[in-house]
C-alpha positions in Angstrom: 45.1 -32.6 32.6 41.7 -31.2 33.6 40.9 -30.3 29.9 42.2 -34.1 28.7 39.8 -35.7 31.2 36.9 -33.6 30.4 37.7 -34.5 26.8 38.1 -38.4 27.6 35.2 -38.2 29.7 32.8 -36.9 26.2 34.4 -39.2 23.9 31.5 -42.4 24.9 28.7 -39.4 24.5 30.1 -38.3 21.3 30.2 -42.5 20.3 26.8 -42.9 21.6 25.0 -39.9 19.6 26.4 -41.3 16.6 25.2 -44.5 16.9 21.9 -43.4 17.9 21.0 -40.7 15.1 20.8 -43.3 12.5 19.8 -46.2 14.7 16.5 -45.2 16.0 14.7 -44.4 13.5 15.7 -47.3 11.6 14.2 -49.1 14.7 11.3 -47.4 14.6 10.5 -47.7 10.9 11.5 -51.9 11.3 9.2 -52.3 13.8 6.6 -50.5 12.1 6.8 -52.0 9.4 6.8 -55.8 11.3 3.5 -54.4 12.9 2.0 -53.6 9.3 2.3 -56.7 7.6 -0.8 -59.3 7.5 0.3 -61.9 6.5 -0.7 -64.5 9.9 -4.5 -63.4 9.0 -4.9 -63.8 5.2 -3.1 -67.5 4.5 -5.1 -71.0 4.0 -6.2 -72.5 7.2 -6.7 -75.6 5.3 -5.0 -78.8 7.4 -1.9 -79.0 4.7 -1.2 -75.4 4.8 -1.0 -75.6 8.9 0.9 -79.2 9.0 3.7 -77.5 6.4 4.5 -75.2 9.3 5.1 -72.2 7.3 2.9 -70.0 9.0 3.2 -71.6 12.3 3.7 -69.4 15.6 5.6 -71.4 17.7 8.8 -70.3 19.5 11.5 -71.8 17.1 9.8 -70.6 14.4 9.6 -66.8 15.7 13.7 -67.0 16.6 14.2 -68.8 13.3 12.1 -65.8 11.5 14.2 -63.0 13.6 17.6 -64.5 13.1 18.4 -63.1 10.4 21.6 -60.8 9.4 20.1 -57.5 10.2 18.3 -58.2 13.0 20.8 -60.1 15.1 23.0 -56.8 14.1 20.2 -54.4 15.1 20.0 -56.4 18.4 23.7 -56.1 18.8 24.3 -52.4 18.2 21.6 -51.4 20.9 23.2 -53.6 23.6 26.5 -51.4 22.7 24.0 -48.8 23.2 22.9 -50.0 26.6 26.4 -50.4 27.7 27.3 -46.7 26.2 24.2 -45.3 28.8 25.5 -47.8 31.4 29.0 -46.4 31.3 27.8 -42.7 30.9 26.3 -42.9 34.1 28.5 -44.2 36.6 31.5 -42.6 35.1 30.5 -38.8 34.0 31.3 -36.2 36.6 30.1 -32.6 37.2 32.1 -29.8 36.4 33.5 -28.5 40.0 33.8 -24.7 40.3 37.0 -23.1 41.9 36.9 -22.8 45.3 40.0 -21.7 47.1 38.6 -22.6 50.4 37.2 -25.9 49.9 40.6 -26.7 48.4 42.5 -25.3 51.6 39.7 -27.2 53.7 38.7 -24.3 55.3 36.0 -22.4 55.9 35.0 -19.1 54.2 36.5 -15.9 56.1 39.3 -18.0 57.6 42.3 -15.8 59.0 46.2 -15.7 57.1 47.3 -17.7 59.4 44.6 -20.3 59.3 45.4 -20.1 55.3 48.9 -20.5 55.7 48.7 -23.5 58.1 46.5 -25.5 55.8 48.5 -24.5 52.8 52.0 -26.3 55.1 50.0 -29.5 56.2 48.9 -30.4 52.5 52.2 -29.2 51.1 53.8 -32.1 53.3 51.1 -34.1 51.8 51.6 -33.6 47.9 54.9 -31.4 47.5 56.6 -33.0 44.9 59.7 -33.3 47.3 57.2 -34.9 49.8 55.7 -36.7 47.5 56.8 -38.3 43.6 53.8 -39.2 42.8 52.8 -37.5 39.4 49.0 -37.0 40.1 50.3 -35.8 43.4 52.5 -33.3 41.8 49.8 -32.2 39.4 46.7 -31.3 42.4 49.4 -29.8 44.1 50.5 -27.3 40.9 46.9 -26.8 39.5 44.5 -26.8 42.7 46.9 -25.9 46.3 49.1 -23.7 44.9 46.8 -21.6 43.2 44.0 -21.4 46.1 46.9 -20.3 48.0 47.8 -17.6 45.8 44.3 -16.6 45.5 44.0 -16.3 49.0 46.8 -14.7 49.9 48.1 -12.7 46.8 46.3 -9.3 46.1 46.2 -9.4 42.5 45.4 -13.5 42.5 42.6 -12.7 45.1 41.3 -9.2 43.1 41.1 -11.9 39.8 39.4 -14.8 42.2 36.9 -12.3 43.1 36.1 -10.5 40.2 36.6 -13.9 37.2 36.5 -16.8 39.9 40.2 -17.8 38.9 43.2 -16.6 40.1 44.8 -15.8 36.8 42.1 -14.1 35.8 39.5 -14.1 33.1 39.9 -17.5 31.3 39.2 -18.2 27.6 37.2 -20.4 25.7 38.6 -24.1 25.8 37.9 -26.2 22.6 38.4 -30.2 22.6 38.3 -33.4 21.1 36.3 -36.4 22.3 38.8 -38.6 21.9 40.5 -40.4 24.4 43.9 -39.2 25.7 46.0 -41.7 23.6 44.9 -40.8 20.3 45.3 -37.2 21.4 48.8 -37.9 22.5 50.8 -37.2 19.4 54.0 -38.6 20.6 55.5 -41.2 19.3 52.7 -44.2 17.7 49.8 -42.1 19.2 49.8 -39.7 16.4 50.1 -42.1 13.6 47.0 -44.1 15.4 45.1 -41.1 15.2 46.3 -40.4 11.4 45.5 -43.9 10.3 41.4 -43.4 12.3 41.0 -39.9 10.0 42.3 -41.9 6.8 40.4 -44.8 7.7 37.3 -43.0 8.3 37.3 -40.0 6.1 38.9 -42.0 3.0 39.0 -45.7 3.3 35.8 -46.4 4.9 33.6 -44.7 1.9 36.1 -45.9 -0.6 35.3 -49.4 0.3 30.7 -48.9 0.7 31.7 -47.3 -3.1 33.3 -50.3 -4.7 31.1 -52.7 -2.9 27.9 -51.0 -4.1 29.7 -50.3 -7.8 30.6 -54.0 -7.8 26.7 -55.1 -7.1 25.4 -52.1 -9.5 27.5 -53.9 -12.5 26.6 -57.8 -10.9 23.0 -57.1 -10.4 20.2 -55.3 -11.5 17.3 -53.1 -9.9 15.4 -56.3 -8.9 18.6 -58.1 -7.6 18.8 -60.4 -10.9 21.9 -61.0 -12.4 23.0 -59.3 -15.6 24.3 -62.5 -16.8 20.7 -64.3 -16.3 19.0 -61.2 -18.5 21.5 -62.1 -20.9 20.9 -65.5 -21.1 17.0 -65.1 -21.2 17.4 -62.4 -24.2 19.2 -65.3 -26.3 17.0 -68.5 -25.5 13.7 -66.5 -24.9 11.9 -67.3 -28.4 8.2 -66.2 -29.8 6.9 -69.9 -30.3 8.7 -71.2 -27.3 6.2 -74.0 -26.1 5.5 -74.0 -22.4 7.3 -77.6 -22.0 10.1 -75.7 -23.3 9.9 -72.7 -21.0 11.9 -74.9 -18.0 14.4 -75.2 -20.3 14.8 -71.3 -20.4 14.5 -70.5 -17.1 16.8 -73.1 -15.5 19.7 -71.3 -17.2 19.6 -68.1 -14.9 23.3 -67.7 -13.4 22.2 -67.6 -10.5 21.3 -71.4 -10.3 25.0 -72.1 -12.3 26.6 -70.7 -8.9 24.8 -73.2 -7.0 27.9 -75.4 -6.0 27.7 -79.0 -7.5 29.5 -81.4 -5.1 30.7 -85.0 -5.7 28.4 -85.9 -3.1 25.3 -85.0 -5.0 25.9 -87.6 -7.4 24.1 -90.0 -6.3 21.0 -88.6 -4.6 20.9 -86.8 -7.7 21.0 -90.6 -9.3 18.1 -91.5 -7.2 16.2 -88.3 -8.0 16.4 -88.8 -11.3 14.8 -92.0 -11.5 11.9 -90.7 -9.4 11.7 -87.7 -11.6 12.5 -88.6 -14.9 8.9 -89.9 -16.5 8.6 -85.6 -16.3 12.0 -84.6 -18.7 10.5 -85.5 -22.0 12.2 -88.2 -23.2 12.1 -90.4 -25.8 11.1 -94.0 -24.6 12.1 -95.4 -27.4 15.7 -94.3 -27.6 16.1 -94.1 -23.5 19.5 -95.0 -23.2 20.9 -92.7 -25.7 18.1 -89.8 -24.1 19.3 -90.4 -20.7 23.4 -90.5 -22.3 22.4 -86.8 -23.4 20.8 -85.3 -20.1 23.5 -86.3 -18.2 26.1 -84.8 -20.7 24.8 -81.2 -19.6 26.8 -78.8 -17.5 26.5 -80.7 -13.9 24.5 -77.4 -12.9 21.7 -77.6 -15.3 21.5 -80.9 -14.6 21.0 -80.1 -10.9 18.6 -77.2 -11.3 16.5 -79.4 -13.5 16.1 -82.1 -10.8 15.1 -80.3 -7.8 12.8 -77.9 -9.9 11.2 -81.7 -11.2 11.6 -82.6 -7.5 9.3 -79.3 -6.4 6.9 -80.1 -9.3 6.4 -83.7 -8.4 6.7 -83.5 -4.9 9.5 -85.6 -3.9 11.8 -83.1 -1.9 11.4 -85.8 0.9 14.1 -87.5 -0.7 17.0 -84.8 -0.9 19.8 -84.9 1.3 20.0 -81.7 3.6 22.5 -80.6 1.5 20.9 -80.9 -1.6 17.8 -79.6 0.5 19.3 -76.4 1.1 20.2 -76.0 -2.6 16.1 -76.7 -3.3 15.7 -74.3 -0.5 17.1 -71.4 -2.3 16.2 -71.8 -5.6 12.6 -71.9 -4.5 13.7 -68.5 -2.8 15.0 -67.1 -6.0 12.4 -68.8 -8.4 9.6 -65.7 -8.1 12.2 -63.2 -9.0 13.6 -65.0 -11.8 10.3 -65.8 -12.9 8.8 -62.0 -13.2 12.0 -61.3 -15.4 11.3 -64.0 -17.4 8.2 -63.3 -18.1 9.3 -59.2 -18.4 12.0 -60.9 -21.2 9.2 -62.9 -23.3 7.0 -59.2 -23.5 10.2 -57.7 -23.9 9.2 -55.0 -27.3 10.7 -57.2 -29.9 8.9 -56.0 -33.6 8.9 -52.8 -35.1 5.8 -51.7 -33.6 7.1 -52.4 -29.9 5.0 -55.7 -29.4 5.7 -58.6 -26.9 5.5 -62.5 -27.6 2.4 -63.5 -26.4 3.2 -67.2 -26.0 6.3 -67.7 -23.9 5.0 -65.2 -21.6 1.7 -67.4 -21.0 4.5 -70.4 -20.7 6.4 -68.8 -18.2 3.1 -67.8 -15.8 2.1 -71.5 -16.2 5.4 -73.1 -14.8 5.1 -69.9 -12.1 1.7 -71.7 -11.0 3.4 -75.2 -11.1 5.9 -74.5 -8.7 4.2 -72.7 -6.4 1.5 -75.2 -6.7 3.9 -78.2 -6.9 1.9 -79.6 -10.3 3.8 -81.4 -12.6 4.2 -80.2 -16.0 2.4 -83.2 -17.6 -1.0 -82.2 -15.6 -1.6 -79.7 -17.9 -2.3 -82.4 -20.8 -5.5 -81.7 -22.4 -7.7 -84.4 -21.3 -11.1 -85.1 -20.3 -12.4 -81.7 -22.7 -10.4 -79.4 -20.1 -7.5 -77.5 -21.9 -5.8 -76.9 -18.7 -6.0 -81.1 -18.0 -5.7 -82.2 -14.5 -3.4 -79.5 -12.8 -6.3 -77.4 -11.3 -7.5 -80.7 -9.1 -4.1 -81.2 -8.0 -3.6 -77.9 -6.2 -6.5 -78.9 -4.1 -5.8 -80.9 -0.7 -6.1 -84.8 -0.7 -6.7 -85.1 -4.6 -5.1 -86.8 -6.5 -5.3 -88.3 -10.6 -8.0 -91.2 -9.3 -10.3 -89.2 -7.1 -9.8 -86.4 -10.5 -11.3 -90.0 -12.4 -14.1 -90.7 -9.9 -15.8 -87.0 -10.2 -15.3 -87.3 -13.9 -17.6 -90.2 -14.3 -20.2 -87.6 -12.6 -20.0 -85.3 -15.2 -17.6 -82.5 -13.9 -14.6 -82.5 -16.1 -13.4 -79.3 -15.8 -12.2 -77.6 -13.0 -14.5 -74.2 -13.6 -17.6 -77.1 -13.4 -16.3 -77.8 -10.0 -16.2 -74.1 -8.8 -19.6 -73.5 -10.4 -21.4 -76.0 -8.1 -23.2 -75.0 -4.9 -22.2 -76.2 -1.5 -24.3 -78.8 -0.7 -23.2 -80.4 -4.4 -19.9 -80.0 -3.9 -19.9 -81.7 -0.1 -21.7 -84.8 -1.8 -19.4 -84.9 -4.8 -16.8 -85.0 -2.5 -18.2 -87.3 0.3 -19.8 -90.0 -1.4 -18.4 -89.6 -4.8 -14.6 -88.9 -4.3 -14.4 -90.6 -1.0 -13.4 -87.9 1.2 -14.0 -87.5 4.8 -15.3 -85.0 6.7 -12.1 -83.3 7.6 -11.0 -83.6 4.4 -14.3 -82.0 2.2 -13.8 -78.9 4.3 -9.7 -78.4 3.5 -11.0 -78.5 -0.1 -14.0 -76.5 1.2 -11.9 -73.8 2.5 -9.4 -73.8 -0.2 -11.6 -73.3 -2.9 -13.2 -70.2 -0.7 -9.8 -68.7 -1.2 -9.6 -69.1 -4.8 -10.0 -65.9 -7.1 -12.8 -65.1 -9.3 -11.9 -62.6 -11.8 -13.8 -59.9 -13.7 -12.3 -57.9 -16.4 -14.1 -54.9 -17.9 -12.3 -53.1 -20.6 -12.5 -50.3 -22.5 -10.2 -48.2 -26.0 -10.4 -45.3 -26.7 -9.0 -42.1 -28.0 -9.7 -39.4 -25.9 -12.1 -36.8 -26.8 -12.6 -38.0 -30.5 -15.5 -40.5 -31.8 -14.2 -43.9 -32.9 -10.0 -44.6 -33.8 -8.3 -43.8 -36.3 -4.9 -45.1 -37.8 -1.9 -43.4 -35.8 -3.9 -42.5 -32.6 -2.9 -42.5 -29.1 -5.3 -44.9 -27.9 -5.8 -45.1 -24.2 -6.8 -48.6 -22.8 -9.5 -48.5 -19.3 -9.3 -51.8 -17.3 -10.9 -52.4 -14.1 -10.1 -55.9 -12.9 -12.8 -57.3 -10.3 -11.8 -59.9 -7.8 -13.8 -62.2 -5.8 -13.2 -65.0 -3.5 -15.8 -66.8 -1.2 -13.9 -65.9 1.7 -14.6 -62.2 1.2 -11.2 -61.0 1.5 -9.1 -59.4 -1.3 -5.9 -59.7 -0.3 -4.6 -63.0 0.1 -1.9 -65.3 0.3 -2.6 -68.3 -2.0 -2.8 -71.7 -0.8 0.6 -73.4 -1.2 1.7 -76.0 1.1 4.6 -77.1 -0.6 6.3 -74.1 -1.2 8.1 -73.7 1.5 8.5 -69.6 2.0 5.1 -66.4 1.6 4.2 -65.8 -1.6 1.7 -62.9 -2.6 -0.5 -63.7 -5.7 0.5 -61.2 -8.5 -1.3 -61.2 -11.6 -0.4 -60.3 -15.3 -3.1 -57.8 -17.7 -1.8 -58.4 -21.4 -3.8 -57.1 -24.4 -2.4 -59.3 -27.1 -3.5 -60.9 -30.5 -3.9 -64.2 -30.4 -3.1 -64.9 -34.1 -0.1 -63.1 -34.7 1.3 -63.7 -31.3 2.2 -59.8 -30.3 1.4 -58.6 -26.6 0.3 -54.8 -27.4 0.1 -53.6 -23.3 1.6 -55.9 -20.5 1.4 -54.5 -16.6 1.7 -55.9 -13.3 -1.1 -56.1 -10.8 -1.7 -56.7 -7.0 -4.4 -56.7 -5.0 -1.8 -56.8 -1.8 -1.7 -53.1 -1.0 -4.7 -51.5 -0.9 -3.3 -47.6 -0.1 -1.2 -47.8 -3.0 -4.4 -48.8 -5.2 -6.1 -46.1 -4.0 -3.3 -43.2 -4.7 -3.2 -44.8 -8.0 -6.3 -45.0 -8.8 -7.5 -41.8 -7.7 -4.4 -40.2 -9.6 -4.9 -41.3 -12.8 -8.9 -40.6 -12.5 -8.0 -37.0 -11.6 -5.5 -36.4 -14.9 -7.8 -37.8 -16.9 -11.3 -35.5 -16.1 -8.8 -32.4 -16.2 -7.7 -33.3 -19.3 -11.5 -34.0 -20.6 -12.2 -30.7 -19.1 -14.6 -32.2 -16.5 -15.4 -29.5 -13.4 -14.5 -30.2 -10.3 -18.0 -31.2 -8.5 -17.3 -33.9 -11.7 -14.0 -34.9 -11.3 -14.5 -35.1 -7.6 -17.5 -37.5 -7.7 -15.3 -39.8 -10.5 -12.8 -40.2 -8.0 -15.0 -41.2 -5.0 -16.5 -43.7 -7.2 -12.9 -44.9 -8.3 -12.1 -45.0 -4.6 -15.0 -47.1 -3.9 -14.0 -49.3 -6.2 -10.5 -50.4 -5.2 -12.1 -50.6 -1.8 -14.5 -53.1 -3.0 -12.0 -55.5 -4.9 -11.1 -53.6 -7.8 -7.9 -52.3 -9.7 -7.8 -50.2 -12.6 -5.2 -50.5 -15.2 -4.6 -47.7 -17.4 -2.6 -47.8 -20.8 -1.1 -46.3 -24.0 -0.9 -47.6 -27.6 -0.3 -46.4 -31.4 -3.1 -47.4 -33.1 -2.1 -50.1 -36.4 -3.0 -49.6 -39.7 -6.6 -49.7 -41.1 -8.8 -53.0 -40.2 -10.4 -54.9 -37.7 -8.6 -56.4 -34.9 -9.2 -59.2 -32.8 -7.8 -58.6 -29.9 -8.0 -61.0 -26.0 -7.2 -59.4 -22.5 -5.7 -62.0 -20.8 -5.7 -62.0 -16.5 -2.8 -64.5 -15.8 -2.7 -65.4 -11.9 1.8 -66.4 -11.2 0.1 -68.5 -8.2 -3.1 -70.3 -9.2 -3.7 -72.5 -11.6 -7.1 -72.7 -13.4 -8.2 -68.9 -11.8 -6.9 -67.1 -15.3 -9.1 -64.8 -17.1 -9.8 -64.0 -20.9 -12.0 -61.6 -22.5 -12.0 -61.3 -26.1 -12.3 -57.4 -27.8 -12.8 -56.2 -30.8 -11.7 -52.7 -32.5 -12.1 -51.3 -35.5 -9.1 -48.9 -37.0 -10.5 -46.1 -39.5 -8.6 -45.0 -42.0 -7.3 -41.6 -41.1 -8.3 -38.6 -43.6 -6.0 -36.9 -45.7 -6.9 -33.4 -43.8 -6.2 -35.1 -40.1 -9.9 -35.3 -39.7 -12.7 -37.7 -38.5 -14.1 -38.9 -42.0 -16.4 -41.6 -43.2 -19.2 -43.5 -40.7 -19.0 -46.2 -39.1 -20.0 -49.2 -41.3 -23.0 -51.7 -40.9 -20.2 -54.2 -39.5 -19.5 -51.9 -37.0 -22.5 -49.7 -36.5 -23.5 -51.3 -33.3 -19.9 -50.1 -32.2 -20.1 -46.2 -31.8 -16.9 -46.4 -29.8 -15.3 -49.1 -32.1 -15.3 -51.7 -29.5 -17.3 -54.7 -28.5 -16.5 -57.0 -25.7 -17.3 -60.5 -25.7 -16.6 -62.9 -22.8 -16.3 -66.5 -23.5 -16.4 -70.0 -22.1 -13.2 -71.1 -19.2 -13.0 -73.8 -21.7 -12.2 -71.9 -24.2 -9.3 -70.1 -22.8 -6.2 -71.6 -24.3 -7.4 -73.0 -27.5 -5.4 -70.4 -29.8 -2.4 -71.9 -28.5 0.0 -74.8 -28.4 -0.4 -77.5 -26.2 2.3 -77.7 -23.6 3.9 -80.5 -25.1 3.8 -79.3 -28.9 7.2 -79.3 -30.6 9.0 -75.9 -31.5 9.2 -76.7 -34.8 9.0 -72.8 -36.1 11.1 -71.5 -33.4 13.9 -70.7 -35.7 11.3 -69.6 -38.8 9.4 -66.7 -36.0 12.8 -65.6 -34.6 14.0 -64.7 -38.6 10.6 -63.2 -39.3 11.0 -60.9 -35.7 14.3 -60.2 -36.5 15.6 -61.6 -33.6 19.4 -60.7 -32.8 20.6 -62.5 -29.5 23.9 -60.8 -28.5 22.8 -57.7 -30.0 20.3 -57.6 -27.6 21.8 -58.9 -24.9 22.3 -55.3 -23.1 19.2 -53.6 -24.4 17.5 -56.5 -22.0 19.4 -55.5 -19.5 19.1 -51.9 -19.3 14.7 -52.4 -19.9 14.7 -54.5 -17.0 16.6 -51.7 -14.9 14.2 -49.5 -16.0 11.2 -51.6 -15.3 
């Protein structure tokens, strides 16, 4: 009985150490981690951005921002925790040594007959014949009986003396903490126990293994669904127009699991009347256009209205449920978004290139929704290729006060941007009628606004000018400024309703033929991660130059500075093409701004390569001033779009481009799949 209770007494020690080896330093790393992040101290602090609430610090906000899943879990497991140390205390019990005398209730060198005379008056007490009751029956066996016989029986007392047990030197004793009814094997007892081991041992990581098998096969690395890869591999075309690119990305399976119920009908009625001047369609044949939307699967239907409802700002009028549907396609629309834009620079032509098009389409509706713009902003008008959508982002503007500056000469928004402060609080005061309050939200926003420089660089390492077939390694250090002075930023976006870091896209593409040669990712968020980057690839590239230490260390310190200073550097690889000159454009695409992009035209000239593998033939007069076979040019923000479509051009040679890419939709379908993955 002794050894059972010892073994009962473990079992909430043995629970508690369990629960506390993973648990605390999962604590440790989430609160660290809560501690770390900076968001409260780089948002707008324009009036919109603090009246949307988003990054408001009151109380309901802070217990509506820790309920979630996990933490409401994390919170529960340590209050089993505190209840484990709670009942550890007040029930755990020291280990009493035998003591014959203390037993007896005597004192130590008491007489036989002393001994004898306590042993009779307990006996009445807990003999079993005195006494039936079980714990009774078991002090009297395990504790009277043999402090009496170690008292009184040489040999007992000999053992007592020399072991401190009457039967001698005692063994090691091994147990389970487990309570005494698992341990019971008796009857149901033992088939409880077998069904814990089984449950534990088998069942329990059977189960974590389909669950995490059944995500693996749902979803992908970046928690997209397989099924939405698959649909953006078939629609995703190279001349897809940006009006077209809504289309696309409305079809991601994650919005067709949205439930469509009968009561959306007719909010979704009403929304479409508010909305439907932004679906494209024909005036003149309305009745047979709006016959055809409505014909869609009920879900596209939906998606498309409360995206339009984001873009023209009319979530006001959603029903809560329909609000919570809103809600979480705004959650999912960043993620969906990055692999849409991963799809469209996809490798798709023999020499691995992207489409340079849709990809531009896809980062414009990314600025849209965060900047809840509608579509048709971005008409050219008024000599800006980007129209009216930059103005719109602002606070308090709207298409008339956009008129009012016009007729002062600033058209565009990088004419705007360009004026001083004391210009820009007139414009706004006595031109566009703004008030006081209301010139410094605009003010303020505009100080958060990027300013991008792009300096870029090809070449092949260690040789003199680029031949046909080399390894040309591309050098880009992107610059950003803001009149705020801070780097990292969260963009102004007062109608998106959830924190959104600004992400930007580097592409070196040509223009004319519509390929995208290098695509990568870029933030300015994380400014550790920039540095072990940066630093990195500075270091690999003086030891493979051959550069000495003293030189290789001072190129990384300047590297170092760099990043700290605003800077990223991008580095990447590419085959060079076939013999000519090639006009190529680095384009800096901002996912969250609109009118902030960047384009900086280069030019490189391909040698032919010699017959003997080496450098042959100068450099002609064309290209004489361009020892390293590139010139850089940087050219007017008006300028920036004008190779391509206009977001409301038809895709009339969709079908012509995907024949001449060789473009094979369900063919592709898993390659897509299994590049995101690896991305």
């Amino acid at each position: 009985m002794g050894a059972s209770e010892e073994n009962s007494a473990l079992f909430p020690i043995f629970v508690f150490t369990i629960m506390a080896l993973p648990l605390v330093p999962y604590t440790i790393v989430k609160i660290l981690n809560t501690f770390s992040k900076k968001a409260m101290t780089i948002h707008c602090q324009c009036s919109v951005c603090s009246r949307s609430g988003k990054y408001r610090k009151s109380i309901f906000k802070r217990i509506s921002n820790f309920s979630t899943c996990s933490n409401l879990t994390l919170v529960l497991l340590w209050i089993v925790m505190a209840v484990l140390i709670y009942y550890i205390k007040h029930t755990s019990h020291e280990v009493k040594v035998f003591e014959p005398f203390s037993i007896l209730g005597l004192e130590h060198g008491a007489s036989d007959s002393d001994i004898k005379k306590a042993y009779r008056r307990l006996s009445i007490q807990y003999h079993p014949d005195k006494n039936p009751d079980p714990e009774a029956h078991d002090y009297f066996v395990e504790y009277i009986s043999k402090a009496y016989q170690a008292l009184t029986d040489p040999v007992s007392r000999e053992n007592f003396e020399k072991y401190g047990h009457p039967d001698g030197r005692q063994g090691l004793q091994m147990g389970i903490a487990l309570p005494p009814f698992l341990l019971n094997i008796d009857g149901a007892s033992g088939g409880i126990l077998l069904l814990g081991i089984v449950g534990v041992c088998i069942l329990l990581p059977l189960v974590l293994a389909v669950i995490y098998l059944s995500r693996s096969v749902k979803y992908t690395g970046n928690y997209v669904m397989h099924q939405t890869l698959s649909a953006y591999y078939y629609f995703m075309k190279p001349s897809l127009a940006p009006s077209k690119v809504l289309g696309v990305f409305i079809k991601a399976a994650e919005f067709m699991e949205i439930p469509v119920r009968r009561s959306d009908g007719e909010p979704l009625q009403k929304l479409f009347m508010l909305v439907r001047s932004e679906l494209n369609l024909d005036l003149k044949n309305i009745r047979q256009e709006q016959a055809k939307f409505w014909k869609q699967h009920p879900a596209l239907v939906k998606a498309e209205l409360l995206i339009q409802a984001q873009l023209t700002r009319e979530s006001k009028a959603l029903t809560p449920a329909l609000l919570r549907d809103f809600r979480r396609m705004l959650e999912l629309s960043p993620r969906l978004l990055e692999e849409l834009v991963k799809m469209a620079l996809l490798p798709r032509t023999a020499q691995g290139h992207g489409w340079l098009r849709p990809a531009i389409g896809v980062v414009e509706l990314s600025q849209n929704i965060i900047q809840a713009v509608p579509l048709s902003a971005r008409k050219v008008a008024g000599g800006s290729s980007e129209g009216v959508a930059p103005f719109l982002q602002l606070p308090h503007f709207s298409e008339a006060i956009v008129k009012k500056i016009a007729r002062k000469k600033v058209r565009t928004f990088q004419e705007l941007r360009d004026m001083t402060l004391e210009d820009q609080v007139e414009l706004l005061t006595q031109v566009a009628g703004l008030s006081s309050t209301e010139t410094k939200d605009v003010e303020m926003v505009l100080e958060m606004m990027p300013s991008l420089t792009v300096d870029i660089t090809c070449e092949t390492e260690g040789e003199e000018g680029i031949q046909e077939g080399d390894i040309v390694t591309m050098h880009v250090w992107i610059t950003l400024k803001r009149g705020s002075g801070l780097v990292a930023a969260l963009p102004h976006a007062p109608y998106y309703p959830f924190f959104k870091e600004e992400n930007f896209w580097l592409l070196l593409a040509d223009p004319v033929s519509n390929d995208v040669w290098i695509s990568q990712k870029v933030s300015f968020m994380d400014e550790a991660v920039a540095i072990t980057a940066a630093s990195k690839a500075i270091q690999e590239l003086k030891e493979v130059s051959g550069a000495s230490l003293k030189e290789t260390n001072a190129a990384v310190r300047e590297a170092v500075e760099r990043v700290k200073s605003g800077s990223r550097l991008v580095m990447g690889k590419f085959q060079a093409p076939g013999e000519g000159n090639y006009n190529l454009t680095a384009f800096c695409l901002c996912d969250s701004w609109i009118g902030c992009d960047k384009k900086t035209n280069l030019k490189i000239k391909i040698l032919k390569r010699s017959r003997a593998g080496t450098r042959t033939g100068a450099l002609s007069e064309e290209g004489a001033g361009m020892e390293e076979g590139i010139e850089e040019e940087e050219q007017e923000e008006e300028d920036e779009y004008e190779d391509y479509e206009s977001e409301y051009s038809e895709d009339e040679e969709d079908e012509k481009d995907s024949k001449r890419n060789g473009v094979v939709p369900a063919a592709g379908a898993a390659a897509a799949a299994e590049s995101s993955d690896n991305e």
